[in-house]
C-alpha positions in Angstrom: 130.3 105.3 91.1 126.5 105.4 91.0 126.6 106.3 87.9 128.6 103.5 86.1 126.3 100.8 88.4 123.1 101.9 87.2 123.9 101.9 83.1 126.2 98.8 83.6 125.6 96.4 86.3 122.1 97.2 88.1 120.0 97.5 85.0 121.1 94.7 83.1 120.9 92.7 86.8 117.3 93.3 87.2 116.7 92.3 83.3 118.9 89.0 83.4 118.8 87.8 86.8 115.9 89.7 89.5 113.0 89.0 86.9 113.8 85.1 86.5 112.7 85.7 90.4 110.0 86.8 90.3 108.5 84.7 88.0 109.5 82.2 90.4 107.4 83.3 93.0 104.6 85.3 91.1 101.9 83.6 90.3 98.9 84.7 90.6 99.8 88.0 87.9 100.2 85.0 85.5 96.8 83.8 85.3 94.6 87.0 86.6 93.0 89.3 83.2 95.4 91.7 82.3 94.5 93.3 78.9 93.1 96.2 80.3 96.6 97.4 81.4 97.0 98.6 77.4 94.4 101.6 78.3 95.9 103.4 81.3 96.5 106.8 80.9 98.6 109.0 83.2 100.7 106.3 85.7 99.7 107.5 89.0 98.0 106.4 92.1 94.0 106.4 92.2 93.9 106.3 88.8 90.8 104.1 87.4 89.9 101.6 85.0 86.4 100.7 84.0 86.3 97.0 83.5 83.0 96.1 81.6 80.6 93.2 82.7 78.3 92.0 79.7 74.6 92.0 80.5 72.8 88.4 80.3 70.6 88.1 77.3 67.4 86.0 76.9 65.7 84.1 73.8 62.7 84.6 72.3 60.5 82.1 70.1 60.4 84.2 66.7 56.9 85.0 65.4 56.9 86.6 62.0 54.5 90.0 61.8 54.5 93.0 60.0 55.2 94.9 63.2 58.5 94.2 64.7 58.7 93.1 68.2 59.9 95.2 70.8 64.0 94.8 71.7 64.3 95.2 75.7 67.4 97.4 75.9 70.2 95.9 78.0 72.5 97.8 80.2 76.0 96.4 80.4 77.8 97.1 84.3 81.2 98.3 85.2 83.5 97.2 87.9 86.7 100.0 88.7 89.7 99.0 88.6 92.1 101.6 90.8 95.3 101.7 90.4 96.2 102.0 94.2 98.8 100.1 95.8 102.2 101.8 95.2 104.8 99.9 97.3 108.9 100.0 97.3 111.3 97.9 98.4 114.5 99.6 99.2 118.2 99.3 100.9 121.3 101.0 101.1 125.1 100.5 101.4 128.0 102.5 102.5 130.4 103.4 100.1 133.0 101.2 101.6 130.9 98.2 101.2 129.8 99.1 97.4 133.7 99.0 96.7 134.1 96.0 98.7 131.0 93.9 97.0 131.0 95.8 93.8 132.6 92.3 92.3 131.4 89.9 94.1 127.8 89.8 93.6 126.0 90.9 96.2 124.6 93.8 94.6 122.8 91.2 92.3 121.5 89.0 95.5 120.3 92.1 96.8 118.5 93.3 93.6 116.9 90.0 93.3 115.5 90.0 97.3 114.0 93.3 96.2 111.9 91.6 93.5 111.4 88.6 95.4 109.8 91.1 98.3 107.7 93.2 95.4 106.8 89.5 94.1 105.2 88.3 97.1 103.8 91.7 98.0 101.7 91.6 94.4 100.8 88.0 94.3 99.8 88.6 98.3 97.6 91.4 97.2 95.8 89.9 94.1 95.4 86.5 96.9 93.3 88.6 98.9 91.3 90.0 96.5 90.2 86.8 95.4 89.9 85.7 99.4 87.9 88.6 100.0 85.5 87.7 96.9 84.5 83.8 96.5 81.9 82.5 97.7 81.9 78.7 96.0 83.6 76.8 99.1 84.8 73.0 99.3 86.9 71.3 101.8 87.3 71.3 105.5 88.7 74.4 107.3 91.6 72.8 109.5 92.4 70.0 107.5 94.8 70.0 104.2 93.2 69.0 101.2 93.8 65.7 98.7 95.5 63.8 101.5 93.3 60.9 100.0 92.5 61.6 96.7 90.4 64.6 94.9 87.3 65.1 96.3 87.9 68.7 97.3 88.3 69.6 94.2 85.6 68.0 92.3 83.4 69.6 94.6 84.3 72.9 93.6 84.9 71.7 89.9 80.8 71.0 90.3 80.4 74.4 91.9 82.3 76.1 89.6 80.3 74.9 86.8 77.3 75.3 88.3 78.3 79.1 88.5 78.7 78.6 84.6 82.7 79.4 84.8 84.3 78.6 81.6 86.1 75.1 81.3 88.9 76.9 79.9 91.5 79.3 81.6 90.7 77.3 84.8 93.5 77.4 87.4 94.4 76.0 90.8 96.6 77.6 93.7 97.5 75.5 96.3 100.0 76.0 98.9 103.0 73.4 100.0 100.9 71.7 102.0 98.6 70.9 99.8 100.9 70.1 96.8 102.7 67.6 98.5 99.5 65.7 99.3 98.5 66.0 95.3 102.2 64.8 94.1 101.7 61.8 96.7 98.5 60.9 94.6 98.7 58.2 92.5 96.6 59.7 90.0 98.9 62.5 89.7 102.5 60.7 89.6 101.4 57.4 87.5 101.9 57.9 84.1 99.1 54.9 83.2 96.8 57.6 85.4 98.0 60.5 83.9 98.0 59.4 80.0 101.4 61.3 79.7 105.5 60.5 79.5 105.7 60.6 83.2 107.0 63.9 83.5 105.2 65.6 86.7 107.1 62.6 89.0 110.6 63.7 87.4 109.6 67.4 87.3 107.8 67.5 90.7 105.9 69.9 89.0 101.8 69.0 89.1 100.8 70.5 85.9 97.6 70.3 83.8 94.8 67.7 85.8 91.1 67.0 85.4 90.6 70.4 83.5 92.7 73.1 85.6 96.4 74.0 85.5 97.5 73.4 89.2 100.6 76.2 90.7 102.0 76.1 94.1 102.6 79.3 95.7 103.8 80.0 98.9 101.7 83.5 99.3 98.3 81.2 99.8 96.1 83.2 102.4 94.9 81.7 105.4 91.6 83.6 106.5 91.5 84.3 110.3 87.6 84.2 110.4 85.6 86.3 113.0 84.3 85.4 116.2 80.5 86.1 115.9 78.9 84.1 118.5 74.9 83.6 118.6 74.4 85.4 115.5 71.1 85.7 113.3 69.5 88.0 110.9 66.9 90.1 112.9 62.9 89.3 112.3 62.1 91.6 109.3 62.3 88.6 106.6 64.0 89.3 103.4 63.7 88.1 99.7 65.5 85.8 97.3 68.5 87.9 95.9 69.1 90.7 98.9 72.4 91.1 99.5 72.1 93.1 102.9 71.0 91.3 106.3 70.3 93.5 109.6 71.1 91.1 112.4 69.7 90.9 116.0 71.2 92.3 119.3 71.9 89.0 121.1 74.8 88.0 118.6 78.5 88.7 120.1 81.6 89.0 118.5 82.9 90.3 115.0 82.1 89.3 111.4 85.1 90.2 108.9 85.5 90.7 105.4 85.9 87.5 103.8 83.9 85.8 106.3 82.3 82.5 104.8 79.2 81.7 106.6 75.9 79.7 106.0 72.3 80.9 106.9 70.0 78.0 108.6 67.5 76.4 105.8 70.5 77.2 102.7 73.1 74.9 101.5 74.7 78.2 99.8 77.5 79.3 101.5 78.1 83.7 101.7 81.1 85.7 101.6 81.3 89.0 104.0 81.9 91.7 101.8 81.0 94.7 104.3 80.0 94.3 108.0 80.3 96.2 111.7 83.6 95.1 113.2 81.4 94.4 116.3 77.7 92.7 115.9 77.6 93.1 119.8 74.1 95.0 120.1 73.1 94.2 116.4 74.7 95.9 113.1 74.8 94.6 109.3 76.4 92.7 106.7 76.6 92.9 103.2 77.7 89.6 101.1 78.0 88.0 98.0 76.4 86.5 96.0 72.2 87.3 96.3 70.8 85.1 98.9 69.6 82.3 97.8 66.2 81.2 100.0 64.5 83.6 101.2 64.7 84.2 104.8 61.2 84.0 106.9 59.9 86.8 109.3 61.7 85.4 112.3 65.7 85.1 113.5 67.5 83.4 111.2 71.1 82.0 112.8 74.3 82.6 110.8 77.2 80.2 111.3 80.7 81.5 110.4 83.4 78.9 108.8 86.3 78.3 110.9 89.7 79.6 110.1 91.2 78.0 106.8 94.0 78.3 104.1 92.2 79.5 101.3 93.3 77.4 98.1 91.7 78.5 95.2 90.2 77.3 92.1 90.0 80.6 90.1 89.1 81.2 86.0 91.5 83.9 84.2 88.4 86.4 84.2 87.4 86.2 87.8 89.7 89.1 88.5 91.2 92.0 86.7 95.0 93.7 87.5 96.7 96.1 86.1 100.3 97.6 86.8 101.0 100.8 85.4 104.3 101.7 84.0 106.2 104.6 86.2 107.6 107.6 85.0 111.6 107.3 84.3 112.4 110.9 83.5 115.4 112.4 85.7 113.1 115.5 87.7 116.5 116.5 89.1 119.6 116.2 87.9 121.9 113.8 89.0 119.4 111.3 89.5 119.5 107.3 88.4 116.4 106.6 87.4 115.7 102.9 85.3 112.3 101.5 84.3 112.0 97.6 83.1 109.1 95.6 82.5 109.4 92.0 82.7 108.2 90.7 79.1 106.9 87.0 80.5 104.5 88.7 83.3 104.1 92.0 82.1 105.1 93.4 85.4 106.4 97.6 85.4 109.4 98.1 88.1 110.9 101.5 88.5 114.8 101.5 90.2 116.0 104.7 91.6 119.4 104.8 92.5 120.6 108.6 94.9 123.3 109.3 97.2 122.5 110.1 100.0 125.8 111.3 102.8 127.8 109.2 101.7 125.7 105.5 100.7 123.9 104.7 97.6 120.1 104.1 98.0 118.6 101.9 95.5 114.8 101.6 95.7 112.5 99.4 93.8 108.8 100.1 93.1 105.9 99.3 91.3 102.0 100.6 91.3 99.4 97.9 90.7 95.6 97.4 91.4 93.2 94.4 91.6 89.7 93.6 91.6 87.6 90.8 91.5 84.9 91.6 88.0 83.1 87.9 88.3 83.2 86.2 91.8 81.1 83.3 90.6 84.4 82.2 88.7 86.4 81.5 91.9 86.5 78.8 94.2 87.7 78.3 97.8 89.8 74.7 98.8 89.7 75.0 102.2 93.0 73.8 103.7 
């Protein structure tokens, strides 16, 4: 019986019907950089990628001699890319209720709740990443965004090219909240606005405005921020660029990764990269990106931003993801094993079908990593 379902009805469920799915629900896989999937070698968890990050280059006026000038040698960076979230999704049914359900279906709901659950746990992860990364930050924590027109998002539009992010390959995320206030817009329903055949109102779908493909997606973080209370940089001063603060003993409360925050005297706002759970007694942060004024030889306060949903504005290259196709060879005979990768995302997904006393077990998995390469091409909407 396990058997016949896996080379007739499971596979070819998970191929026509689970992937339609999850490209329903997966979004972010869709618009993150994903060509350095092609060089993974060996599929298995903690394996690494070295993603490359060009070195900026300068001009020089050109001054003809007969003795060349020197050529300052540049050293390009690397960001890793771990392949280190291996996750499954699996359920099992009696053999009564296989025969009973075996024709009506419910094998394929099931199947396609499993990739719906992988779905949301990938787009969740890659969410966070990107959460846990930006530092460009518009909007009002609290209060959903475009409820009267789109200000939010010019303000991180200006940010983001400020930061120098490409004006192609620009995307926005927003959740249902704040799609339904952008489909109430005029600008974004009227097709005299719009310049187009009046699709988005029949479509509900928002589409391409003002220079960024806008996606809703459920899986939209909200950042419960930290509860740092009285908190400044200690009295040791520190220089334009530093990316490390020691803060004084009076402060109370915690500072959490992700954390956005402000330093008195800069406009810049700072996202918590690594900190002490509890700043009670003193302790450090680290954040991104460099500060940006340098902080004077006395306590400086640091002022957290409140709880928000974290809409993002974020350019194909910000971050990197990679899933890594899993091994389908039967170890032990008797064993079901199926791999498929969807051809529109790119996702890998391994199904295991066993016995096991009487039920079939059918498990669903997948091994994926993310990180963010260029936080300067991301953008926080606060919701």
């Amino acid at each position: 019986m396990a058997g016949s379902i896996v080379t007739t009805n499971i596979v070819q469920t998970l191929v026509s019907f689970g992937l339609d799915a999850l490209r329903e629900h997966c979004v972010m896989p869709r618009i993150v950089n994903r060509q350095y999937e092609r060089d993974i070698v060996g599929a298995r968890r903690g394996a690494t990628l070295n993603v490359a990050v060009p070195a900026s280059i300068s001009t020089r006026t050109v001054a003809p001699d007969v003795v060349p000038p020197a050529t300052t040698a540049i050293t390009p960076t690397s960001v890793s890319l771990t392949l280190d979230t291996w996750e499954e999704a699996v359920w099992a049914m009696d053999d009564e209720a296989v025969a009973k359900t075996l024709a009506t279906g419910v094998i394929e709901s099931q199947m396609s709740a499993a990739i719906k659950a992988m779905a949301n746990s990938i787009d969740t992860s890659i969410m966070t990443t990107a959460v846990q990364s930006a530092f460009a930050f518009a909007g009002t924590s609290g209060t959903t965004p475009f409820a009267n027109g789109w200000s939010d998002y010019l303000g991180i539009r200006k940010q983001g090219n400020e930061n120098l992010m490409p004006v192609d390959d620009r995307y926005v995320v927003v959740d249902p909240a704040a799609e339904a206030n952008v489909l109430n817009l005029r600008g974004m329903v009227d097709a005299s606005y719009r310049g187009d055949d009046g699709s988005a109102i029949r479509r509900g779908k928002m589409g391409y405005i003002l220079g960024s493909d806008w996606q809703m997606s459920q899986n939209v973080q909200t950042h419960t921020a930290g509860t740092a209370s009285s908190c400044t940089t200690d009295a040791s001063g520190y220089a334009v660029g530093v990316k490390t603060l020691a803060l004084a003993s009076a402060g109370t409360g915690t500072i959490v990764v992700g954390d956005c925050f402000t330093i008195a005297g800069d406009s810049q706002v700072y996202n918590c990269t690594s900190g002490d759970a509890d700043i009670s007694g003193g302790g450090s942060i680290s954040f991104q990106p460099g500060l940006k004024v340098a902080i004077a030889t006395s306590t400086t306060a640091i002022t957290l931003k409140a709880d928000y949903v974290a809409n993002l504005l974020i350019h194909k290259d910000a971050i990197a993801f990679a899933s890594a196709p899993l091994a389908d060879e039967m170890i032990v005979s008797g064993q079901n094993v199926a791999v498929a990768v969807d051809e529109e995302s790119g996702l890998s997904l391994r199904l295991e079908v066993e016995r096991h006393h009487k039920q079939t077990q059918w498990s669903l998995d997948c091994l994926w990593g993310s990180v963010c390469v260029r936080p300067e091409l991301l953008g926080i909407i606060a919701g």
